[in-house]
C-alpha positions as CSV (number, residue, x, y, z in Angstrom):
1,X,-25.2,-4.6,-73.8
2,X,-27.7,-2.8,-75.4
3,X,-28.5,-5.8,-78.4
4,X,-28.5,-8.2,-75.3
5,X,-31.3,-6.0,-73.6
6,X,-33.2,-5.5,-77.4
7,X,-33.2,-9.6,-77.1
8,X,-34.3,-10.2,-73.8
9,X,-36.1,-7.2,-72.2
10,X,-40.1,-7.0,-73.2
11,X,-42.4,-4.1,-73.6
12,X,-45.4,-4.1,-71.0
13,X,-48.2,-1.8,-71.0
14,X,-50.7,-3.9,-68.6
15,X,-50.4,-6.1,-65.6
16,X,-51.1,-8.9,-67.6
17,X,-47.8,-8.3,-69.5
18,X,-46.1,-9.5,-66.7
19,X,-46.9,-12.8,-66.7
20,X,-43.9,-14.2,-67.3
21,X,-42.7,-12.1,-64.3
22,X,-45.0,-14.0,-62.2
23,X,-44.7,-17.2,-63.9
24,X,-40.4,-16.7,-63.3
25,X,-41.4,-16.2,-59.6
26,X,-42.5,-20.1,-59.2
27,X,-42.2,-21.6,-56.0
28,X,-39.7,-18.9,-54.5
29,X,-41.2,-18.4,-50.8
30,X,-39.1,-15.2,-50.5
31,X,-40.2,-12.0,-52.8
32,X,-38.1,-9.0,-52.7
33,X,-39.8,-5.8,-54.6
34,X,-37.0,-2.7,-54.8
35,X,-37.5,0.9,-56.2
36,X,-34.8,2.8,-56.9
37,X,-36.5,6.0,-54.8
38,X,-38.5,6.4,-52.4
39,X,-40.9,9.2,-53.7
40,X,-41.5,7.5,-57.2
41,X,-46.0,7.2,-57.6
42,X,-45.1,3.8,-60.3
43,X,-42.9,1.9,-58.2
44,X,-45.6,1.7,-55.6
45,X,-48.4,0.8,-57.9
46,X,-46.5,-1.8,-59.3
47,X,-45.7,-3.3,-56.4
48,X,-49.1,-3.2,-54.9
49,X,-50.7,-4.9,-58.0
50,X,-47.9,-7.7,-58.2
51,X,-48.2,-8.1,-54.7
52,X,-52.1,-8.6,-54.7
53,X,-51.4,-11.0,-57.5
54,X,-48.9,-13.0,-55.7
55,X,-51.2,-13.1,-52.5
56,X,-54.2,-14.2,-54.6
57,X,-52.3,-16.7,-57.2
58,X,-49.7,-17.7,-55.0
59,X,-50.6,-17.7,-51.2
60,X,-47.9,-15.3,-49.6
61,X,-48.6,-14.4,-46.3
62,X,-47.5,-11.4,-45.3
63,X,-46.0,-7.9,-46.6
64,X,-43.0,-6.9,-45.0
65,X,-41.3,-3.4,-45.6
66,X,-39.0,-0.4,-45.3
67,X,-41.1,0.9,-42.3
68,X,-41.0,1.3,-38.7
69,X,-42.8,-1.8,-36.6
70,X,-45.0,0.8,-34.6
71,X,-46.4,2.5,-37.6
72,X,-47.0,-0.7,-39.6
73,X,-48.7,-2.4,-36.9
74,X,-51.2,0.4,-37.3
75,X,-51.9,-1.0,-40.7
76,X,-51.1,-4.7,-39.9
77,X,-53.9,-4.3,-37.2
78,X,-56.6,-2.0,-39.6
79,X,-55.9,-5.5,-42.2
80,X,-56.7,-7.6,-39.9
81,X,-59.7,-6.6,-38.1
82,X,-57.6,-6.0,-34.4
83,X,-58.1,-2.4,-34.3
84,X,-61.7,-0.4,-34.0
85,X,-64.0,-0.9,-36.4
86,X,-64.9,3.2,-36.9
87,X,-61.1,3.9,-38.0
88,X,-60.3,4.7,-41.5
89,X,-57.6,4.5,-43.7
90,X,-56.5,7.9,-43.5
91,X,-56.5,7.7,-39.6
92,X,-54.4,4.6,-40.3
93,X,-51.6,6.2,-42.2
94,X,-51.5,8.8,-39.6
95,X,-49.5,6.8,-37.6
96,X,-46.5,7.3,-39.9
97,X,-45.1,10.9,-38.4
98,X,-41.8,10.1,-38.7
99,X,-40.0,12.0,-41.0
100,X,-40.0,10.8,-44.2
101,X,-43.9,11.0,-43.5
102,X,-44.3,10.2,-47.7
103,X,-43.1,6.9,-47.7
104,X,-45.8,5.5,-46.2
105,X,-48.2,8.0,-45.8
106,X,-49.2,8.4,-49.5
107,X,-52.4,8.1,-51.7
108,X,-50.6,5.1,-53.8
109,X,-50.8,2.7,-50.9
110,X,-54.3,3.1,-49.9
111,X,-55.4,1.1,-52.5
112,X,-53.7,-1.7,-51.5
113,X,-54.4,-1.1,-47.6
114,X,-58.1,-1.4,-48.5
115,X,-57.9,-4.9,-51.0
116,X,-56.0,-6.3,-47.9
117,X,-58.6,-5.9,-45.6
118,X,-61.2,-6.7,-47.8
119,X,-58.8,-9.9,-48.2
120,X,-59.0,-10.5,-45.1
121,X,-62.6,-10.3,-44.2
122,X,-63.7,-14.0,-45.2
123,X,-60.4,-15.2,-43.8
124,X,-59.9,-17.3,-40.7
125,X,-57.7,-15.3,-38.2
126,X,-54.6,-17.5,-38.7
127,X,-54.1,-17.2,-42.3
128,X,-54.8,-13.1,-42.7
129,X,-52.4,-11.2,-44.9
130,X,-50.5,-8.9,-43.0
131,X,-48.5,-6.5,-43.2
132,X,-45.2,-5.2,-40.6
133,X,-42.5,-2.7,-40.8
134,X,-38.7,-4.3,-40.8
135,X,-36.7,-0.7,-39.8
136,X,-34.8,-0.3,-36.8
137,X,-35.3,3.7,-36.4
138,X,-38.2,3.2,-33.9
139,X,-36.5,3.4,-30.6
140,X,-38.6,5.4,-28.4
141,X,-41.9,4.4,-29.9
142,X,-40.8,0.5,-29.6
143,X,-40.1,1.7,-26.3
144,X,-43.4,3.3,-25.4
145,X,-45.2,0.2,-26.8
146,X,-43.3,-2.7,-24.4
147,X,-43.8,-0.3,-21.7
148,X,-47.4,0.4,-22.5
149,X,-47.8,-3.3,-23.2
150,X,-46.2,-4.5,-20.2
151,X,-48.2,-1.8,-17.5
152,X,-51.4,-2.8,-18.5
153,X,-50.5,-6.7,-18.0
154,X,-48.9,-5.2,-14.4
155,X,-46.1,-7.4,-15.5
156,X,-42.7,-8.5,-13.5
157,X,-41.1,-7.7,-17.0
158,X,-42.4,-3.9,-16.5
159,X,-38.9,-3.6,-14.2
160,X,-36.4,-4.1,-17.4
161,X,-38.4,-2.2,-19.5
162,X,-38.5,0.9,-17.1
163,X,-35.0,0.5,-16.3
164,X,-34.4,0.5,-20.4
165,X,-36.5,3.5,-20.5
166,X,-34.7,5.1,-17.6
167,X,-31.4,5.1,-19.8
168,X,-32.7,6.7,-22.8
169,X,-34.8,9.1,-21.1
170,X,-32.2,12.2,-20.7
171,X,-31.9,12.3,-24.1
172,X,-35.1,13.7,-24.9
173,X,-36.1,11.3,-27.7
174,X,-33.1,12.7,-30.0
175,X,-31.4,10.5,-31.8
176,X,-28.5,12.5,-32.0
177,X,-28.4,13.3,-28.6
178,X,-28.1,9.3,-27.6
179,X,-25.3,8.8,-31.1
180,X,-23.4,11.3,-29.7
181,X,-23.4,10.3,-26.1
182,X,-23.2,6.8,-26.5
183,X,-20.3,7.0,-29.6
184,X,-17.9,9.5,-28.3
185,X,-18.7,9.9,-24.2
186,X,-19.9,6.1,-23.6
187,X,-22.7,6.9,-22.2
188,X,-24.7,4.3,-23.7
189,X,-27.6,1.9,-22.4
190,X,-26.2,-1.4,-24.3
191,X,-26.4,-3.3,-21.2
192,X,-30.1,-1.9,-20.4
193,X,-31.6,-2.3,-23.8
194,X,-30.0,-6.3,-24.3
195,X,-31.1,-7.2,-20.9
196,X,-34.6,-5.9,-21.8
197,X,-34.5,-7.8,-25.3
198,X,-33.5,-11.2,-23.4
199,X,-36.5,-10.9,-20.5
200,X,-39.1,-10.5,-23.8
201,X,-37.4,-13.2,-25.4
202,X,-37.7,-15.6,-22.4
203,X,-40.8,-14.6,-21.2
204,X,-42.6,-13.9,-24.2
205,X,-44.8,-17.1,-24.7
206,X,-46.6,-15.4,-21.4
207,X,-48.2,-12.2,-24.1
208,X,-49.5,-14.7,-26.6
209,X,-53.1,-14.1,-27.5
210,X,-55.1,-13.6,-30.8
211,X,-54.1,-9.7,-30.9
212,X,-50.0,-11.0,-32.1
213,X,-49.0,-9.2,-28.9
214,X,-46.1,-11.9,-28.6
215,X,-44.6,-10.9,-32.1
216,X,-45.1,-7.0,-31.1
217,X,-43.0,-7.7,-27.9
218,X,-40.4,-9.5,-29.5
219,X,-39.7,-7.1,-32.6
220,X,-40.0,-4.1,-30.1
221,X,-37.7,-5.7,-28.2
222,X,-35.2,-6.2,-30.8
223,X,-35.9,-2.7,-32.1
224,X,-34.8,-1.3,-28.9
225,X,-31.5,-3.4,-28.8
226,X,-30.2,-2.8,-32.4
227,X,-31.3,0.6,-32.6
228,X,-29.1,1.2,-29.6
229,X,-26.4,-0.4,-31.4
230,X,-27.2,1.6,-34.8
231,X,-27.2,4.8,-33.7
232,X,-24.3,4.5,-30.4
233,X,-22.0,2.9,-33.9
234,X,-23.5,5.7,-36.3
235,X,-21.2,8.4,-35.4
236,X,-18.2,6.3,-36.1
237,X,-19.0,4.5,-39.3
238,X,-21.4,4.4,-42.0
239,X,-20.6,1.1,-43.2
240,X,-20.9,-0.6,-39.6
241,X,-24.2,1.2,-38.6
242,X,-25.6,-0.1,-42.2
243,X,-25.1,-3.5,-41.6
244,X,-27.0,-3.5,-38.4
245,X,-29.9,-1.8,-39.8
246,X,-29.9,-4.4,-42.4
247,X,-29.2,-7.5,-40.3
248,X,-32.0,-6.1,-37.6
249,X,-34.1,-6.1,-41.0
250,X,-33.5,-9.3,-41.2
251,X,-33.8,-10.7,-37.7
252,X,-37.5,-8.8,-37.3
253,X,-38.1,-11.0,-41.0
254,X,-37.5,-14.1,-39.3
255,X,-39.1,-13.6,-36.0
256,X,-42.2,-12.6,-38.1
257,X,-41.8,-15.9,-40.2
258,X,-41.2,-18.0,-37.1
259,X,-44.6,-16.6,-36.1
260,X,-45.9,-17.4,-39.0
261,X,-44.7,-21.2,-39.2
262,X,-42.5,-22.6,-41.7
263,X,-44.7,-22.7,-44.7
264,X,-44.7,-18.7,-44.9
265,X,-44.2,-16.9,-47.6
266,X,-43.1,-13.5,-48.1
267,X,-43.3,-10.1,-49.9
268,X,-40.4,-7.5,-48.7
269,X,-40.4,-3.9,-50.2
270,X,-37.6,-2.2,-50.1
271,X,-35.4,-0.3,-51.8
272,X,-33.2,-1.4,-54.3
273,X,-29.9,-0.7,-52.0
274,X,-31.6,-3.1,-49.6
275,X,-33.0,-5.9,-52.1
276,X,-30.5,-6.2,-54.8
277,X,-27.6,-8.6,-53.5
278,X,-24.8,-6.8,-52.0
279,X,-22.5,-8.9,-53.3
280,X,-23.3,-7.9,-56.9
281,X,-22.0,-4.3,-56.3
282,X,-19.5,-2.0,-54.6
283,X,-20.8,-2.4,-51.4
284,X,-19.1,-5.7,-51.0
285,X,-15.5,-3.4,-51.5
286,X,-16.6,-1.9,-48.2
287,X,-17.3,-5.0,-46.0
288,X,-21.5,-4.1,-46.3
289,X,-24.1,-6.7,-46.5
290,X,-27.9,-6.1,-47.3
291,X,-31.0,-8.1,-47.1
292,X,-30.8,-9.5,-50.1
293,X,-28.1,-10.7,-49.9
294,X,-28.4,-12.3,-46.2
295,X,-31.9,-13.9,-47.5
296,X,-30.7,-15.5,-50.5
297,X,-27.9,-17.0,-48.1
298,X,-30.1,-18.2,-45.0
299,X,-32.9,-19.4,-47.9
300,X,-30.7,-20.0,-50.8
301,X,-31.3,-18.7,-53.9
302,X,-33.9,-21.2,-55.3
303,X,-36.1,-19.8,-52.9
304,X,-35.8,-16.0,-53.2
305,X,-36.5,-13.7,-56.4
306,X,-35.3,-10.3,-56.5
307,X,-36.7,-8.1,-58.7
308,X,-35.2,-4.2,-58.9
309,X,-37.0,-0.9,-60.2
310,X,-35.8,1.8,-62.0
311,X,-36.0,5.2,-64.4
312,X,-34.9,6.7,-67.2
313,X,-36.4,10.0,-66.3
314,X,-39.5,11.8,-64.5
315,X,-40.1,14.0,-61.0
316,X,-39.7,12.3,-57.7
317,X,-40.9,13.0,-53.7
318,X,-37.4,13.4,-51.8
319,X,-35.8,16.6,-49.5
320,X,-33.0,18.5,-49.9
321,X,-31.9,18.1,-46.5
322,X,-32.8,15.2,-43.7
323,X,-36.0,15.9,-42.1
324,X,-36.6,19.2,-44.4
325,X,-39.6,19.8,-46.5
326,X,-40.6,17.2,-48.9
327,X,-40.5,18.6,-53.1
328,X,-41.2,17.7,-56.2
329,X,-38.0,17.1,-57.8
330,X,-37.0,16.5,-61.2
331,X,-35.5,13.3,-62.2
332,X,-33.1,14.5,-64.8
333,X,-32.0,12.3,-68.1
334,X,-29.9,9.0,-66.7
335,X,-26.4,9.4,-66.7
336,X,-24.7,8.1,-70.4
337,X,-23.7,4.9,-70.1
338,X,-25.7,3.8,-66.7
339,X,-28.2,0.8,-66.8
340,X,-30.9,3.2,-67.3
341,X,-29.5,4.7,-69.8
342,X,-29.1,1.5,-71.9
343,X,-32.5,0.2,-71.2
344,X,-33.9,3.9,-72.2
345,X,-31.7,3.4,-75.8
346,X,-32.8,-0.3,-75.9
347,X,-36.4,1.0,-76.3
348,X,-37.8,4.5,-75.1
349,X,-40.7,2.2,-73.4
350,X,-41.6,0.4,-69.8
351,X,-40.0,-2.9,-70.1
352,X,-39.1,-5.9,-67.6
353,X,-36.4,-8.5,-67.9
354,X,-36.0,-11.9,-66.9
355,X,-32.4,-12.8,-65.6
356,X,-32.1,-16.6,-65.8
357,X,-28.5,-19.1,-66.1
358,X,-29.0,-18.5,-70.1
359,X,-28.3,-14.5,-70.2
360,X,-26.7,-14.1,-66.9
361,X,-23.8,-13.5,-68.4
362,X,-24.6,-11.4,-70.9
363,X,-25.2,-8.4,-68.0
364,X,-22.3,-9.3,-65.8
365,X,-20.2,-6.3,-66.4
366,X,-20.0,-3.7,-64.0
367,X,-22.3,-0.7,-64.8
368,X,-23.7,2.6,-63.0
369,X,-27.1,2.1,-61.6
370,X,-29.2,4.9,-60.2
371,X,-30.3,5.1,-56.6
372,X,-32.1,8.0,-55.0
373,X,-32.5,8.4,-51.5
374,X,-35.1,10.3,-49.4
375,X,-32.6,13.0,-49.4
376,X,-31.8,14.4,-53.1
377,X,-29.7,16.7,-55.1
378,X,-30.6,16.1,-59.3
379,X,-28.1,18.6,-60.4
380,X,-25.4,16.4,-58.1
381,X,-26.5,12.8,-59.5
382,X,-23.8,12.0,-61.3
383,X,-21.5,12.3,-58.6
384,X,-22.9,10.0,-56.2
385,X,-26.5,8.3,-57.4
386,X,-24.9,5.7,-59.5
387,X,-24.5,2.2,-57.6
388,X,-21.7,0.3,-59.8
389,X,-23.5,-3.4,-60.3
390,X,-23.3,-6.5,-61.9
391,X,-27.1,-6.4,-63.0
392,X,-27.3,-10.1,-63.6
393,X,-26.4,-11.3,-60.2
394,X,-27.8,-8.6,-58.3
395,X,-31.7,-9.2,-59.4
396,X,-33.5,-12.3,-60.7
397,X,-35.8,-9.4,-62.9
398,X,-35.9,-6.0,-63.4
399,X,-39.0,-3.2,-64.4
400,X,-38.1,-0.2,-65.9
401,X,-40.8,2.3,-66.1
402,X,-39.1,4.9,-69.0
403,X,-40.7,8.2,-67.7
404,X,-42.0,8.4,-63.8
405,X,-43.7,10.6,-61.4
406,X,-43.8,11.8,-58.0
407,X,-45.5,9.8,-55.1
408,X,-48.5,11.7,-53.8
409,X,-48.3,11.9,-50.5
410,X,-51.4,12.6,-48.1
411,X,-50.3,15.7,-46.9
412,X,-48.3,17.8,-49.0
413,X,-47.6,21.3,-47.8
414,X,-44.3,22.1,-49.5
415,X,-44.5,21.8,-53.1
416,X,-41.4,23.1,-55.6
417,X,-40.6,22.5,-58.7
């Protein structure tokens, strides 16, 4: 594999390298950016400068990504002139206080928060860029906001909502608390949070107005239903809970293309366990689907490139433990033989490759391909960080940056090395 990556993978030291990445792109409507961490400074600044240049060469519409809908709003609302004019950027990103704060809450994305709005400023109100959160881990603050939402209209729908609300209140916002009570005791609010979810969907053309209060009900709404589902099914299985995450990504997509109209087109960032088709990898083995894969089959695949990231070495933003301290991590040497690996002995240098009907084949066997997570053990990698993939049917490109660095996150109070 390694002469068929000398061939067809290509140095790039500038944005303008990437041309042909661009010019592969075409006419797809559906633009899924992965990484293959989520604490890795180059992934981000890549993504934000091919996503400015498919906004400003290509028309896309909006930026959808690994985030929760609350907390995006925050920015999709700063982009778009809907929020007061005195608030910052910083202010903005505040918003993101669910751990993993970094993800979102990080110098690298500034940058592209401000070109947005600056975007957006000599654009009619209909065709603003925006920008929305597709992750189902919001519960009680998708809550709060239909409830909020729905008091000051002194709405009949208040009555589901409050009865939703009701439900989940003993548990004290704790997302363990409600896993464990609804998994193993049955003490769920299924029947609450879908009878919530179908009032908002019957009765939302009554919140339109020019502040997308429609769309915020309706992905709020759906928030609250699947992430009932995802966290009552969490306790039980992994695989199960992962395809409703994913499919809720999916459903929040279309609702926000729906509100969009037809001709929308769309940027998704996500990471690359999310983006790169399921169907290409072990996953499959286990009966799991991911977005990419469910986009490229509601779309087809003439509409949707793919396009993974990954490392051959570097330091990375990730934890040791779910919701401990954030570090600076080495990345160590990729594993011999993984796809990182290869590309790193094709050429010690940041390449990208095309993937097209002409070399498909040429990367179709199965190889290890390195995902970290928000939670992180380097000196454990080899046991489970390698994703076994066929690389040619899992992206339509791939970027590998050869030596990476940590994300910078706004507020960094626990530093190791």
């Amino acid at each position: 594999m390694i002469d068929s990556l000398k061939k067809y993978a290509k140095p790039f030291h500038s944005m303008e390298d990437l041309d042909p990445l661009i010019e592969a792109i075409g006419d797809a409507k559906y633009v899924l950016l992965g990484e293959s961490s989520h604490g890795t400074s180059e992934f981000y600044t890549l993504r934000a400068e091919l996503t400015k240049r498919l906004v400003q060469e290509k028309d896309f519409s909006f930026i959808a990504v690994e985030g929760d809908w609350p907390a995006c709003q925050s920015i999709n609302r700063y982009i778009k002139g809907l929020s007061r004019s005195n608030q910052d950027i910083r202010e903005v990103l505040e918003s993101f206080n669910r751990w993993p704060t970094w993800m979102w809450a990080n110098k690298e994305i500034m940058d592209l928060i401000g070109w947005l709005k600056d975007i957006n400023l000599n654009t009619n109100r209909l065709e603003k860029v925006g920008f929305y959160g597709l992750d189902v881990y919001s519960l009680w603050e998708s809550l709060d906001e239909i409830i909020g939402f729905l008091s000051k209209m002194n709405s009949p729908e208040l009555e589901a909502a409050k009865k939703a609300f009701a439900c989940f209140e003993p548990h004290n916002r704790k997302n363990e608390s409600y896993a464990v009570a609804a998994g193993y005791l049955s003490e769920d609010c299924m029947k609450e949070a879908l009878e919530l979810l179908s009032t908002i969907q019957k009765n939302k053309w009554k919140f339109e107005d020019d502040q997308e209060s429609s769309l915020n009900m309706e992905v709020n709404a759906l928030v609250t239903a699947h992430a009932e589902d995802y966290y009552r099914t969490m306790v039980k299985s992994d695989a199960d809970s992962w395809n409703i995450r994913d499919r809720h990504m999916v459903d929040a997509l279309n609702s926000i293309i729906n509100f969009y109209g037809e001709n929308a087109k769309v940027i998704i960032w996500e990471h690359n366990t999310h983006v790169g088709d399921a169907r290409a990898t072990d996953m499959k083995d286990e009966g799991m689907v991911n977005v990419g894969q469910l986009v490229r089959e509601q779309f087809g695949e003439d509409e949707v490139f793919i396009v993974g990231f990954g490392t051959y070495e570097g330091t990375v933003i990730a934890s040791t433990e779910w919701g401990g301290n954030e570090e600076i991590m080495n990345v160590p040497s990729a594993q011999t033989g993984s796809w990182e690996y290869l590309m790193h002995q094709a050429g010690p240098m940041n390449q990208y490759l095309l993937f097209n009907d002409q070399n498909r084949h040429e990367f179709s066997t199965t190889i290890g391909h390195r995902a970290i997570g928000v939670v992180y053990h380097p000196e454990y990698e080899q046991f489970g960080n390698y994703v076994p993939s066929n690389m040619g049917k899992r992206y339509d490109g791939f970027i590998f940056v050869d030596r990476t660095n940590a994300l910078h996150p706004l507020i960094l109070e626990h530093v190791f090395i």
